[in-house]
Backbone bond lengths (Angstrom), bond angles and torsions (degrees), N, CA, C in turn:
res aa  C-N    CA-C-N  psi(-1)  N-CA   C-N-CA  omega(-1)  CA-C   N-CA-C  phi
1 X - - - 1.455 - - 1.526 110.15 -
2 X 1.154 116.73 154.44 1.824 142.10 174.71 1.242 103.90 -67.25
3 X 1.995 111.56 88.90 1.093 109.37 173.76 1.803 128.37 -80.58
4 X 0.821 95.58 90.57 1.497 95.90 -170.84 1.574 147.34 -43.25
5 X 1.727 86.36 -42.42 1.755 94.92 171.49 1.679 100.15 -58.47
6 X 1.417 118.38 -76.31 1.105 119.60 164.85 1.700 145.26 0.34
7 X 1.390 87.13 -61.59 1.827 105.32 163.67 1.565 109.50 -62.83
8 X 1.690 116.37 -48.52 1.505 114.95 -154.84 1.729 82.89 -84.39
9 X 1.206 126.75 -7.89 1.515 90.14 -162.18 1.865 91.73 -101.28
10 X 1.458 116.74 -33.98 1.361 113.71 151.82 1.488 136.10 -23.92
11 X 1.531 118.12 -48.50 1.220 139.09 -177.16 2.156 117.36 -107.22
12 X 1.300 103.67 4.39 0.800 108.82 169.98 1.542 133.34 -46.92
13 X 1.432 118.74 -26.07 1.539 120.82 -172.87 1.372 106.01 -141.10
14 X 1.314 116.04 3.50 1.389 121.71 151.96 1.432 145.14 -42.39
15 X 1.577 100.53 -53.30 1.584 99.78 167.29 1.930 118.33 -65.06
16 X 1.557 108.95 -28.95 1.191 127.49 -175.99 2.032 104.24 -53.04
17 X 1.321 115.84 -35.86 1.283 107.76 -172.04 1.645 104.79 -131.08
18 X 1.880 111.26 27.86 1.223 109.46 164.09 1.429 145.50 -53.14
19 X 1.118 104.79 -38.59 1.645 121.60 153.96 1.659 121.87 -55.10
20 X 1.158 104.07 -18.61 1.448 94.41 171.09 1.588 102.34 -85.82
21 X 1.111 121.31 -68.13 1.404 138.93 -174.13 1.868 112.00 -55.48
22 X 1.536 103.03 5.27 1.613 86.37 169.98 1.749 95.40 -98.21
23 X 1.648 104.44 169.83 1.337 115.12 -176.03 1.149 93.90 -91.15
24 X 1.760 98.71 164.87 1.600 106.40 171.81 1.398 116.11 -68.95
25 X 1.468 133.62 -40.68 1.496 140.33 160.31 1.396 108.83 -46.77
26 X 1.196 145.02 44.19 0.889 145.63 176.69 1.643 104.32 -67.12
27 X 1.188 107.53 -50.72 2.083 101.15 177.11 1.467 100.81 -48.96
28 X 1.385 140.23 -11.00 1.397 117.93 173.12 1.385 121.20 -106.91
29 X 1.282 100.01 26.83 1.514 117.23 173.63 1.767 115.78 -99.85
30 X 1.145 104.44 139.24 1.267 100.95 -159.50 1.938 101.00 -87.17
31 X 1.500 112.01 134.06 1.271 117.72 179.61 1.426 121.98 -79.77
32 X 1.161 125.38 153.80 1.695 120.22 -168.96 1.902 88.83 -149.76
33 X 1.519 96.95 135.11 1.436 107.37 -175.19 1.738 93.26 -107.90
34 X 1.565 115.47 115.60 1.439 100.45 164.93 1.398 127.27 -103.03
35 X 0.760 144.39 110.39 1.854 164.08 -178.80 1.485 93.51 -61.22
36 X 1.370 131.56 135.54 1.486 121.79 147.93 1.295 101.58 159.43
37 X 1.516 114.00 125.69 1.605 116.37 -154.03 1.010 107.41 -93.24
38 X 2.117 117.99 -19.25 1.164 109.74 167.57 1.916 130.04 -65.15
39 X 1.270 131.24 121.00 1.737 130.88 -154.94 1.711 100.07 -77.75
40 X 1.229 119.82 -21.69 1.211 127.45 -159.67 1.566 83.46 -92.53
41 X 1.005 102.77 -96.31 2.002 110.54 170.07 1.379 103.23 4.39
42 X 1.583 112.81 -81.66 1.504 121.07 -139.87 1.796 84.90 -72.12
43 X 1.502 116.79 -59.90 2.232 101.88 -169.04 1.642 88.57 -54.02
44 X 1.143 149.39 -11.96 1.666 112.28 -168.04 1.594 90.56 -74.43
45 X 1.656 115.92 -49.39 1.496 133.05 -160.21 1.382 95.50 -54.40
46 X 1.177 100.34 -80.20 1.814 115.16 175.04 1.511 101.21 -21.35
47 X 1.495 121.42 -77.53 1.451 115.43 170.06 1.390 145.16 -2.79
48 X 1.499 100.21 -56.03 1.423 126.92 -171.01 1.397 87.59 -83.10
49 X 1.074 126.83 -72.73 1.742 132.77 -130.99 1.630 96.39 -78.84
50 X 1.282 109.67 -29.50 1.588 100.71 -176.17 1.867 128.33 -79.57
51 X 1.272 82.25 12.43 2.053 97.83 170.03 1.539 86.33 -81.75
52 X 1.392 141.17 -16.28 1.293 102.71 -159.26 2.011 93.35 -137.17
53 X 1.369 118.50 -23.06 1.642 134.42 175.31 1.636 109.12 -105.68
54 X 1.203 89.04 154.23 1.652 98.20 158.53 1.403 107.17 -92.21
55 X 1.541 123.52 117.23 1.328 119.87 158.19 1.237 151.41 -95.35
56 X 1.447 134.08 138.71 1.310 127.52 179.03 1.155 99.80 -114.09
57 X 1.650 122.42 165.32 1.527 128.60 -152.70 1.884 85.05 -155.26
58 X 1.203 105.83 160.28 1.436 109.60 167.72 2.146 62.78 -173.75
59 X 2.377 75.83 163.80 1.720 90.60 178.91 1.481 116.03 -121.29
60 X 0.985 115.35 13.51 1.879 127.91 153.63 1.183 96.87 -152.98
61 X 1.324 89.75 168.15 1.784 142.24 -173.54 1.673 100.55 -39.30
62 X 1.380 115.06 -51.22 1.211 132.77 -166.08 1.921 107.15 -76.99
63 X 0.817 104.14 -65.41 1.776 115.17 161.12 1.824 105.34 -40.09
64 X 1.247 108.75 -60.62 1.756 116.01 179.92 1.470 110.83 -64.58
65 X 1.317 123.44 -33.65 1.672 112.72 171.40 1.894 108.07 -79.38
66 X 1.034 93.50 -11.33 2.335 93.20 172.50 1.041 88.33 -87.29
67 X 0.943 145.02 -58.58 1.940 139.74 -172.72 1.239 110.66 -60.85
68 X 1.172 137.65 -51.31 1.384 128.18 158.36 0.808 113.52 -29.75
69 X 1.171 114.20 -78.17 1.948 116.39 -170.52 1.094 125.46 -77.37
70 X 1.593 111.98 -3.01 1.886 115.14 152.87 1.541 109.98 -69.90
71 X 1.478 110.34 -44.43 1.564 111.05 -159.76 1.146 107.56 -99.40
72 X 1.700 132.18 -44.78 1.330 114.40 -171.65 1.441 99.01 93.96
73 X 1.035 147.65 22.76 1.886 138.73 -170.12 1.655 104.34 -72.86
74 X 1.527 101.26 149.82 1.175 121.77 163.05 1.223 114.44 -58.99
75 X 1.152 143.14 28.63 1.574 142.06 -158.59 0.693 144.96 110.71
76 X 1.525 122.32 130.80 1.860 122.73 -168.29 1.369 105.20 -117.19
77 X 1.411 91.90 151.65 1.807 121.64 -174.24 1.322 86.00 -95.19
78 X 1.102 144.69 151.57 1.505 133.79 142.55 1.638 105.74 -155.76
79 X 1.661 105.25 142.53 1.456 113.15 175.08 1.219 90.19 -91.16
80 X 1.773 87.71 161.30 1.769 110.18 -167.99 1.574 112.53 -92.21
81 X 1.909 108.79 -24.42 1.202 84.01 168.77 1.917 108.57 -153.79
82 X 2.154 82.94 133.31 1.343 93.69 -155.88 1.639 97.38 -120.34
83 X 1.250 119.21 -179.03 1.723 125.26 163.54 1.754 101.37 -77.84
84 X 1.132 92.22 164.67 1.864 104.68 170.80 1.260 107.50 81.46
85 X 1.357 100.77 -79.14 1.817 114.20 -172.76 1.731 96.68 -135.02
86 X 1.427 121.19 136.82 1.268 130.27 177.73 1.692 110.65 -76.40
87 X 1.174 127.75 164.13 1.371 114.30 157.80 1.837 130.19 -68.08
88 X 1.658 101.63 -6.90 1.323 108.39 168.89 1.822 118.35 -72.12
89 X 1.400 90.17 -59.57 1.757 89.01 164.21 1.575 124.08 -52.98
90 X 1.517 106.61 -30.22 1.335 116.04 -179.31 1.632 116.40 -52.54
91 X 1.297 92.42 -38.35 1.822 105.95 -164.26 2.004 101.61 -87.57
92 X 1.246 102.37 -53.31 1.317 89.85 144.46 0.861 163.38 -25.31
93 X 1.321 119.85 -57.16 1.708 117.38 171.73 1.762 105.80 -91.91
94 X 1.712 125.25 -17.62 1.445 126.02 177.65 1.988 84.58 -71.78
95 X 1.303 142.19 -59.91 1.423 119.13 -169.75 1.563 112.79 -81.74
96 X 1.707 126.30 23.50 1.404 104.65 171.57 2.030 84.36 -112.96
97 X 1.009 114.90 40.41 1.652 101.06 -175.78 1.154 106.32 -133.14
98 X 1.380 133.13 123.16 1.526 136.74 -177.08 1.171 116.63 -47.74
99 X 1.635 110.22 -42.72 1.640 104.47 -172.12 1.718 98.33 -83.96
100 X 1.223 139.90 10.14 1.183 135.45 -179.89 1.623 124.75 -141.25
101 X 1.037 98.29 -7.04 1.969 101.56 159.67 1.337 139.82 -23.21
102 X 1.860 92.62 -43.31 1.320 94.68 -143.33 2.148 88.22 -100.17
103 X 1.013 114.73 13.62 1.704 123.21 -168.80 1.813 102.29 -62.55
104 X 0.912 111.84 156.67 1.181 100.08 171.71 1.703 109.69 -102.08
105 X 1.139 144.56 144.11 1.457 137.09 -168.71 1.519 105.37 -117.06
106 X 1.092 137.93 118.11 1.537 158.12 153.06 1.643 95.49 -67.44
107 X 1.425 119.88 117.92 1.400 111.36 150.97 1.512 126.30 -105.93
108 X 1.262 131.06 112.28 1.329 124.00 165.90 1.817 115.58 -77.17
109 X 1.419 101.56 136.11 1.238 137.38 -172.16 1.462 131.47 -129.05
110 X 1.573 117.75 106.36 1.407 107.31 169.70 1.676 113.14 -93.15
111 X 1.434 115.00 16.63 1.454 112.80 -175.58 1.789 91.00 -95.23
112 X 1.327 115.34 125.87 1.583 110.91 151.94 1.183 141.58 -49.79
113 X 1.832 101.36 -38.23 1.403 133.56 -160.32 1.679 104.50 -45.90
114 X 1.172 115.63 127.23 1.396 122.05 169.93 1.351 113.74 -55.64
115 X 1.493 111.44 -21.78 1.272 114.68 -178.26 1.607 104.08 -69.65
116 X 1.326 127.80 -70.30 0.887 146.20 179.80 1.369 127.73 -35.78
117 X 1.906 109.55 -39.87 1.171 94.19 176.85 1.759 97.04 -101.97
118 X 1.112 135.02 26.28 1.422 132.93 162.16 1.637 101.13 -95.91
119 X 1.221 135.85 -6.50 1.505 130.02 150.03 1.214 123.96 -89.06
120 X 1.117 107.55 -6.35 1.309 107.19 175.72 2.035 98.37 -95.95
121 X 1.250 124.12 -40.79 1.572 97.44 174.46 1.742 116.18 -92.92
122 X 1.536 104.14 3.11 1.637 110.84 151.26 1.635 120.07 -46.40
123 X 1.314 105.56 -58.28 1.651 122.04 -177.62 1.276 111.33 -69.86
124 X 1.937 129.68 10.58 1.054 123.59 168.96 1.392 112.89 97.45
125 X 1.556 140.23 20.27 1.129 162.30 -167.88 1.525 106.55 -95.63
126 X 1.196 115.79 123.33 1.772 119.84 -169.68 1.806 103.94 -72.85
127 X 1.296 89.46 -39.36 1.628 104.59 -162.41 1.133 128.68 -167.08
128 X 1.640 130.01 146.90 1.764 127.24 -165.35 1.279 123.28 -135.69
129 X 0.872 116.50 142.45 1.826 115.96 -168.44 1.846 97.86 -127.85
130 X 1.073 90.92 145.98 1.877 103.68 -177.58 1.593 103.56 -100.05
131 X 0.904 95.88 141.69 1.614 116.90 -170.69 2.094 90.04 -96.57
132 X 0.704 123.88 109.06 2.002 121.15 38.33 1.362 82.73 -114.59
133 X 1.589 117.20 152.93 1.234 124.73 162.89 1.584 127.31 -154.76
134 X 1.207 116.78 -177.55 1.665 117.35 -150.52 1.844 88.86 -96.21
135 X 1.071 108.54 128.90 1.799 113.24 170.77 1.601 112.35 -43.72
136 X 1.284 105.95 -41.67 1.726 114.87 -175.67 1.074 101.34 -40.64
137 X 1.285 122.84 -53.03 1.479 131.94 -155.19 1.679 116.41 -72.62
138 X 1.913 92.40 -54.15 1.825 88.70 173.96 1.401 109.84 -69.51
139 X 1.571 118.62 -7.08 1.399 99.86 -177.54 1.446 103.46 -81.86
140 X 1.483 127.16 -39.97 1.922 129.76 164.77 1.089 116.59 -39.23
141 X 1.612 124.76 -45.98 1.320 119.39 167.46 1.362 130.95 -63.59
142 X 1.367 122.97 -14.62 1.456 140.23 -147.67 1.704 90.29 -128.23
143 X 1.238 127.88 -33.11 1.639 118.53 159.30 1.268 121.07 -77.13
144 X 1.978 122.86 -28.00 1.195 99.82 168.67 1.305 113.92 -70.12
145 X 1.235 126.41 -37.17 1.648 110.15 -151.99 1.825 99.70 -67.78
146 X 1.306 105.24 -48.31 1.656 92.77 178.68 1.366 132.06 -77.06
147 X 1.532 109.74 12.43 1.757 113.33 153.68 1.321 108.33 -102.29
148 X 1.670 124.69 -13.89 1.487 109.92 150.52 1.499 112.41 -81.39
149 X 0.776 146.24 -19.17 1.936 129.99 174.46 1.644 94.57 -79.84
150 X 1.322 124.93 -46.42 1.550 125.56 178.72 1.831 118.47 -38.68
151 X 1.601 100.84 -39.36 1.232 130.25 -167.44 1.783 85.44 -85.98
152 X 0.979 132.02 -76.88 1.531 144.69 -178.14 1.566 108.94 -29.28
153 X 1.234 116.61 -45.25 0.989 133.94 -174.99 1.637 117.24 -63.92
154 X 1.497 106.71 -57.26 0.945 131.68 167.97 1.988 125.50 -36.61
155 X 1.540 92.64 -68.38 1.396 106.18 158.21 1.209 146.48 -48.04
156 X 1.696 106.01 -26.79 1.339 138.76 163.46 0.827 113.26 -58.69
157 X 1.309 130.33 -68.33 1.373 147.05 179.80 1.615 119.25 -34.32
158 X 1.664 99.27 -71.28 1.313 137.46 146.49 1.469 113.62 5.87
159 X 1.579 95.50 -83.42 1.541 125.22 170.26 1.678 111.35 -26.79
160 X 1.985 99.87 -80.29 0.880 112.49 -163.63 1.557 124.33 -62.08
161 X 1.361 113.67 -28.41 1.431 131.34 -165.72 2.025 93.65 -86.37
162 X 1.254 134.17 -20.39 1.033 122.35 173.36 1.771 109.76 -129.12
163 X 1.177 112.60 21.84 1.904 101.14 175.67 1.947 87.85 -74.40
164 X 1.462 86.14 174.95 1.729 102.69 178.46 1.401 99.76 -94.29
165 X 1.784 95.65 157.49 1.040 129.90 -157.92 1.485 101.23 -72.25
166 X 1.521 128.85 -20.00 1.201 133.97 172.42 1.944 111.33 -57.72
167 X 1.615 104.63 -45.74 1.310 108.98 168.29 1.505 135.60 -73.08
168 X 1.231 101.23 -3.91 1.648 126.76 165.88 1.407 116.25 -90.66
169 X 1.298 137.74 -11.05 1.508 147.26 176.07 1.580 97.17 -93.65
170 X 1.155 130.02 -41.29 1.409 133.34 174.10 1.647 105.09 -48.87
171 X 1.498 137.12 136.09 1.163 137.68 177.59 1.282 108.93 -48.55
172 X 1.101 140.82 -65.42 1.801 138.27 167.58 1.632 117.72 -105.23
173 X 1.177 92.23 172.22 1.606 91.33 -158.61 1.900 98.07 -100.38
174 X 0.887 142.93 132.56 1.232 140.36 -150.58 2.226 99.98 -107.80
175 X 1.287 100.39 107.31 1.516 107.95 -175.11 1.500 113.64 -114.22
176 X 1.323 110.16 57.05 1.878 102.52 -171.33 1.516 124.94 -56.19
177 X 1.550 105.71 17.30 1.497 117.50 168.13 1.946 122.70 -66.50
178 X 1.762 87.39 -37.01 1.531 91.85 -176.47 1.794 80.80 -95.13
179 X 2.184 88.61 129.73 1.502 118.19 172.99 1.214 98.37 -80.24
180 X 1.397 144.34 -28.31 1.295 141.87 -116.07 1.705 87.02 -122.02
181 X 1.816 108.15 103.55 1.498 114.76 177.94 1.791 116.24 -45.68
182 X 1.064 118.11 -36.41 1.419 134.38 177.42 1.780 101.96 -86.57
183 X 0.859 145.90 -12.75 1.474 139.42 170.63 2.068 98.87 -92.65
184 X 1.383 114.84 -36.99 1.175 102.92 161.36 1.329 140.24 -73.52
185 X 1.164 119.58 -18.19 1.588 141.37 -176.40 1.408 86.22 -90.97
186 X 1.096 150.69 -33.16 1.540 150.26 -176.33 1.912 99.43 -75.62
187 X 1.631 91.11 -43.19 1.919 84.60 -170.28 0.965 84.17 -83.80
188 X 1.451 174.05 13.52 1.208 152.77 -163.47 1.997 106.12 -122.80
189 X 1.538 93.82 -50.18 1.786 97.27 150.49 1.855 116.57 -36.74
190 X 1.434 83.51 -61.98 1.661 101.28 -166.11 1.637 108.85 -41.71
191 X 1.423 116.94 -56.77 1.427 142.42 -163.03 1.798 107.05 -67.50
192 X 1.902 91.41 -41.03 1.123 97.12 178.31 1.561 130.86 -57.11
193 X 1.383 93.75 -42.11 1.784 126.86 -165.47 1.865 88.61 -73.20
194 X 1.527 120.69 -72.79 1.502 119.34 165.19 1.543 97.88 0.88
195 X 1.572 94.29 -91.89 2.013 102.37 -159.15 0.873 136.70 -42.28
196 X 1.670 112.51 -26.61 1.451 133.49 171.44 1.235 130.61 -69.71
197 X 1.770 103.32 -40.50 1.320 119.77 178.54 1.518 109.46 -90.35
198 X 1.383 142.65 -30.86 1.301 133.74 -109.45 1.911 101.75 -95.86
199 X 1.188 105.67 -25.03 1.742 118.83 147.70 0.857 133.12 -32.00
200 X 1.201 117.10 -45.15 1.454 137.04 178.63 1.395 128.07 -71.64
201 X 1.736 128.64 90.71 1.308 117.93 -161.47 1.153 103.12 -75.74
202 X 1.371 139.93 -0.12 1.953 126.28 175.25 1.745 91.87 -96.27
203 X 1.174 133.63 2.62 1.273 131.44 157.87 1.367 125.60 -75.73
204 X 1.562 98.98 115.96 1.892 114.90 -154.72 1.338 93.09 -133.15
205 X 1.406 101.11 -159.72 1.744 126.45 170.15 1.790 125.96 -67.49
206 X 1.496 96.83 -28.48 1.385 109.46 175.56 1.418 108.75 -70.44
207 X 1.446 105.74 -54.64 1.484 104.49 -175.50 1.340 116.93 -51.00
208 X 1.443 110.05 -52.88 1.284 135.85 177.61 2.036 106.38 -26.61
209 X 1.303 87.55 -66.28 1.939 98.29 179.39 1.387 96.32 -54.89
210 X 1.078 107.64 -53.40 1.744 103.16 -162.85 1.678 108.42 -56.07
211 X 1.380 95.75 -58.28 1.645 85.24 -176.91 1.550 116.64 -53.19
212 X 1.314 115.99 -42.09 1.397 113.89 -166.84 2.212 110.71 -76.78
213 X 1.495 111.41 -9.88 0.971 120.94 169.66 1.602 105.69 80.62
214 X 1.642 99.53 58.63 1.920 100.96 -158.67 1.952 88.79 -135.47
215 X 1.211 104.36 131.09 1.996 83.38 143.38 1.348 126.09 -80.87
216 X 1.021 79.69 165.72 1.747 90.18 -172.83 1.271 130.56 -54.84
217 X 1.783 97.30 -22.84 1.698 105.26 -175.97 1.738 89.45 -91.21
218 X 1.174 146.25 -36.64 1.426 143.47 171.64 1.531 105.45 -57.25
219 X 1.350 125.83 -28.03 1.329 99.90 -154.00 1.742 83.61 -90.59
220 X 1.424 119.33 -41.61 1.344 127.50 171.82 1.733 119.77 -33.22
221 X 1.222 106.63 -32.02 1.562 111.49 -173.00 1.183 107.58 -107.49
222 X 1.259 125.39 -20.18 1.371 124.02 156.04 1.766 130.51 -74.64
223 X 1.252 101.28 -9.89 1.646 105.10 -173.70 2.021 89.18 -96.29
224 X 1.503 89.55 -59.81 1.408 91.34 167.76 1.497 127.00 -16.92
225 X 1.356 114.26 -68.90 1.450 139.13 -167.32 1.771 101.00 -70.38
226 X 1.363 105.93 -44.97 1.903 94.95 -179.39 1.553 115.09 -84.09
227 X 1.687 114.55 -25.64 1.490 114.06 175.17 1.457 105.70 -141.09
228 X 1.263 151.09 70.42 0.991 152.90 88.05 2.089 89.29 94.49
229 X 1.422 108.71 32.54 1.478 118.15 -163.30 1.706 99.84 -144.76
230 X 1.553 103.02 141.58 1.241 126.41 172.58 1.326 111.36 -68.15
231 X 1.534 164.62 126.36 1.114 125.35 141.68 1.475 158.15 -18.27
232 X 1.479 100.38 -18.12 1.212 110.35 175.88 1.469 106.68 -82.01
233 X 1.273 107.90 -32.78 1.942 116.28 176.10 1.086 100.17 -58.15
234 X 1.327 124.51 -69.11 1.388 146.62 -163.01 1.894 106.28 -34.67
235 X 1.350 109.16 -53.20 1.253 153.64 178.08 2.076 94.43 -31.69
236 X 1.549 81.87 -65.06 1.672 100.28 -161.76 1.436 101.08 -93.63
237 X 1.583 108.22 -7.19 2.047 81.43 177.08 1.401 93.08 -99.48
238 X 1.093 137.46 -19.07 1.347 122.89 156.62 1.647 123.29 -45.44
239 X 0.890 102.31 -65.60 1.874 105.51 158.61 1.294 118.02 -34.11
240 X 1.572 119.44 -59.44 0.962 117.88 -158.45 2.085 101.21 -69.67
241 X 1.549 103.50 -27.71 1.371 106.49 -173.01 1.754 103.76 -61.19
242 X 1.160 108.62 -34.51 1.710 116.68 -170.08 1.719 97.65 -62.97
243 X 1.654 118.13 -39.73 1.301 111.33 -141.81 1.866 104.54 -96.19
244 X 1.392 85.05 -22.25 1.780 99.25 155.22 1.377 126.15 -65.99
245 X 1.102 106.89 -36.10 1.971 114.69 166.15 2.088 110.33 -61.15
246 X 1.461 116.85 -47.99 1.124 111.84 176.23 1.606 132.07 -94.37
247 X 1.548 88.46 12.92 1.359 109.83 170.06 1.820 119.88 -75.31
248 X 1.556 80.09 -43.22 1.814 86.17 166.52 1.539 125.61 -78.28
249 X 1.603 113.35 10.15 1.199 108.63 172.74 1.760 104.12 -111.26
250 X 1.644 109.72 111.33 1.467 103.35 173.96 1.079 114.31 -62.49
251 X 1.085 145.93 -52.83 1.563 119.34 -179.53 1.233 140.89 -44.37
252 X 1.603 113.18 -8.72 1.677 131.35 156.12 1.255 106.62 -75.12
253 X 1.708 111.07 119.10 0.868 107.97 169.41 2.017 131.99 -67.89
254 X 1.331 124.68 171.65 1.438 96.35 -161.18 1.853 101.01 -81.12
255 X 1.298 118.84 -35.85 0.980 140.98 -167.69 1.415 100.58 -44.53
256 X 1.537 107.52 -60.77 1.769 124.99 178.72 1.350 121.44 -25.59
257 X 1.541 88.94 -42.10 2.227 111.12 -149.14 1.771 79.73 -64.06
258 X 1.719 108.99 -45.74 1.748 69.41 -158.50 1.267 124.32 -59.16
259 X 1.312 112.13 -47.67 1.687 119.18 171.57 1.218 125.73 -43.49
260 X 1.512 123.06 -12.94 1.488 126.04 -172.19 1.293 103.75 -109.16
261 X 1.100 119.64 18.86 1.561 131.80 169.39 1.310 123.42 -131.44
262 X 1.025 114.96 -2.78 1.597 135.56 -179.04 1.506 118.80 88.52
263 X 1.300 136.76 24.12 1.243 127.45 146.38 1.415 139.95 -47.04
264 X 1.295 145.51 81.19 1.411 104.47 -168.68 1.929 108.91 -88.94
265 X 0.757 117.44 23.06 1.634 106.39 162.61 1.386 125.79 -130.72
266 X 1.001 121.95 116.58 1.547 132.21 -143.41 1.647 100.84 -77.86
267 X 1.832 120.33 -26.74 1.323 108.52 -162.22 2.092 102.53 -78.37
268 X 1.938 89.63 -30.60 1.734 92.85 -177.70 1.743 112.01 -66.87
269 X 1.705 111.13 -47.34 1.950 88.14 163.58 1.111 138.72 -25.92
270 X 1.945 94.83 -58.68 1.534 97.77 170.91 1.385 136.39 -75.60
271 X 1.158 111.86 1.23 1.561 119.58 176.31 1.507 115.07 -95.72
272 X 1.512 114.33 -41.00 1.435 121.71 160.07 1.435 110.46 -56.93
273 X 1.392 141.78 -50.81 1.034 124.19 -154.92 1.718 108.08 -115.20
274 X 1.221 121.22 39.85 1.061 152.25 151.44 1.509 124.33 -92.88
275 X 1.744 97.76 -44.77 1.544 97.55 179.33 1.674 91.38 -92.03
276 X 0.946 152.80 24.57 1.226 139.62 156.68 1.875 105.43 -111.37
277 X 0.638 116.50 -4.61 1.646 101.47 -167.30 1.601 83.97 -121.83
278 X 1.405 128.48 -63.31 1.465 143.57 -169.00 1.155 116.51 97.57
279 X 1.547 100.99 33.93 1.625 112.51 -179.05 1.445 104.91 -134.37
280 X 1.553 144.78 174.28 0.980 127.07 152.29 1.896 105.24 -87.16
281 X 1.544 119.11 -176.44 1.602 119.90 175.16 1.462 116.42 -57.68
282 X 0.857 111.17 -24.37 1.682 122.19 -169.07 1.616 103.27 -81.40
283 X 0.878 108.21 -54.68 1.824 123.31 163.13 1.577 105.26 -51.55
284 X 0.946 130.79 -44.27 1.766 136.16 -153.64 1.632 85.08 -90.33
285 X 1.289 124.90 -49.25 1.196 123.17 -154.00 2.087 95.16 -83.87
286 X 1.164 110.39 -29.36 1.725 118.66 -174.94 2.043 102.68 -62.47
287 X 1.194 104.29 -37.67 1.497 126.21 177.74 1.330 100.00 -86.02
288 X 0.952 129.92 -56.46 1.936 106.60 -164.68 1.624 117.11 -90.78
289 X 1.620 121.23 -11.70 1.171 132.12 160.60 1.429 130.03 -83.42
């Protein structure tokens, strides 16, 4: 059990000199949204978890879906039952929303009822912990899920940065890794918007949000979160996938490919796609022709 005196008197002067003690890499710290209307509850939780996350806190359902969609977090804590908005609606409307699907959801629960906690991963809930409970535990639950999306992420990436160029001529790129119907309709936008634009050397990250109807810090935490990629990467391994397809045609010249894929600066092609292959184009093209 969640010993409490213990925890608060542990964490007592902690938040007081938190700013000193966070790192400067802080963007590679993984974010955690905590939900929970109880104030005592949520600083003990908050307490603990922030030696190792950056945390945000809101104290209902209603407060925790504006924070979502201000911050974008790697994951929400959320109790199941609050004023305003419950953590059931909570989990709900964060997995019917494109920019928020893909979160992983922790539910805290003082109901046992099998019923209860089978509505709670009905409504799209990764995972549940029973109140009262030992920190060890939500912290085990709360490390697997983000070394499986870490892992998810990874593979994604993976995928996309080396499928063939045959699966890149197809209007979207087909990833049956993301389960999440709304994380695919997002890659499938995404892939779409790529093909259309990707010609286009004033075609960047801005455009990118705009077309897809995202800000920039959403569209950033969302590309982030499914492939472990900036948009601006994202941007150029798409390119780079196009410029590998006309690489195998000698009669393109090599010089051309970048411009015929939308680069406009010839020294960054070759520097990007050098550190990805470990060849320069001329080399890539001597080997695959």
């Amino acid at each position: 059990m969640l010993d409490w005196e213990a925890l608060a008197e542990r964490n007592m002067s902690k938040r007081n000199d938190e700013s000193n003690m966070r790192p400067d890499d802080s963007e590679d710290i993984p974010v955690i949204l905590l939900v929970e209307d109880e104030a005592d509850y949520r600083l003990l939780i908050a307490s603990d978890l922030e030696e190792d996350y950056q945390i945000e806190e809101a104290a209902n359902g209603k407060e925790g879906l504006e924070k979502a969609l201000e911050t974008i977090p790697d994951l929400v804590v959320t109790d199941l039952m609050m004023p305003v908005m419950d953590g059931l609606e909570l989990c709900r409307r964060l997995k019917a929303g494109v920019e928020t699907a893909h979160i992983p959801v922790v539910m805290l629960t003082a109901k046992t009822a099998v019923e209860s906690q089978v509505e709670g991963l009905q409504t799209g809930a990764d995972d549940y912990v029973t109140k009262p409970f030992n920190m060890l535990l939500l912290r085990a639950r709360i490390g697997n899920l983000l070394e499986t999306r870490r892992l998810l992420r990874k593979h994604v990436a993976r995928e996309f940065a080396w499928s063939s160029e045959e699966d890149s001529d197809s209007d979207t790129l087909d990833m049956p890794e993301l389960r999440s119907g709304l994380d695919r309709v997002f890659w499938e936008n995404l892939t779409r918007t790529l093909k259309a634009n990707y010609l286009d050397p004033a075609f960047n990250t801005d455009s990118l949000a705009s077309e897809l109807n995202m800000s920039q810090r959403s569209l950033q935490r969302k590309i982030k979160a499914l492939m472990d990629l900036t948009p601006v990467q994202l941007i150029g391994e798409y390119r780079l996938k196009k410029a590998e397809a006309l690489l195998k045609d000698p009669e393109v010249h090599v010089t051309d490919v970048a411009f015929e894929v939308g680069f406009g600066d010839l020294s960054h092609f070759y520097r990007i796609f050098k550190k990805k292959h470990g060849m320069n184009p001329t080399g890539y093209r001597e080997e695959k022709v």
